[in-house]
N, C-alpha and C positions, 0 to 999 in steps of 0.2 A: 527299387528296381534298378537293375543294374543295366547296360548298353555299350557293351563292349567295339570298340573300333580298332584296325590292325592300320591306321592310314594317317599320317599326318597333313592331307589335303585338307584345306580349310573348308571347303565347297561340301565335301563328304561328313565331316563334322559338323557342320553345319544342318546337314538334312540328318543326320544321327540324334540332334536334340529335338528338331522337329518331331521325330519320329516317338523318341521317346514322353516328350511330352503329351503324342497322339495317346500312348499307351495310357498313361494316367488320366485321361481325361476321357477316355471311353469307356472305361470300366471303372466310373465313381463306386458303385456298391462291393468292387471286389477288396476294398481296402476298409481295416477295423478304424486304420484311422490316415489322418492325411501322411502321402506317400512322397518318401521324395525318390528322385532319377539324378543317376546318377553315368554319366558318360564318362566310361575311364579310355584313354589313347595315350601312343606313346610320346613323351615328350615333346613337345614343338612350337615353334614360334606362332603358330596358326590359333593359338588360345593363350590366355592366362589362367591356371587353375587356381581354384576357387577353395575357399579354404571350408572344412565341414561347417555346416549351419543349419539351421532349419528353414533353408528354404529349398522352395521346391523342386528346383531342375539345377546341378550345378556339374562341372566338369573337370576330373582330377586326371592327374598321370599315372600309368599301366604303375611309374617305379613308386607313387607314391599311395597305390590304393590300399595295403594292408594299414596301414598306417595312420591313414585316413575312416577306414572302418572299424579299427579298434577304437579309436578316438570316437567318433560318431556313434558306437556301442555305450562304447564305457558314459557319458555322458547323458543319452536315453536311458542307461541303467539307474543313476544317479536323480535323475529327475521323477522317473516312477517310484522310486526308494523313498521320495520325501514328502 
């Protein structure tokens, strides 16, 4: 699940994971399997982004989100493959 922010306010990003964490956790049955959230915003000193993983709430940059979800793909690909 993706959670798109246009803000480099810490305070806004802030309730944007909030937010997105709400999503995943109210709607257990609508996921085949566990979900991650993912909070992409435009670069800023207000976060450190997080590099892909399998965990469950994590926050990347606007310039680095292709990037990030080919990786994050390509790797789920890989682990169902074997």
């Amino acid at each position: 699940m993706l959670e798109l922010k246009a803000t480099r306010s810490g305070s806004y990003l802030g309730s944007g994971l909030s937010q997105l964490l709400g999503y995943l956790k109210e709607w257990p049955d609508a996921w085949t399997t566990q979900p991650s959230g993912w909070l992409i915003a435009p670069a800023s000193s207000a976060y450190i982004a997080a590099h892909p993983s399998e965990d469950e709430l994590w926050i990347v940059s606007s310039d680095d989100v292709a990037g990030a979800a080919v990786e994050r793909f390509a790797s789920m690909a890989a682990a169902t493959a074997q």
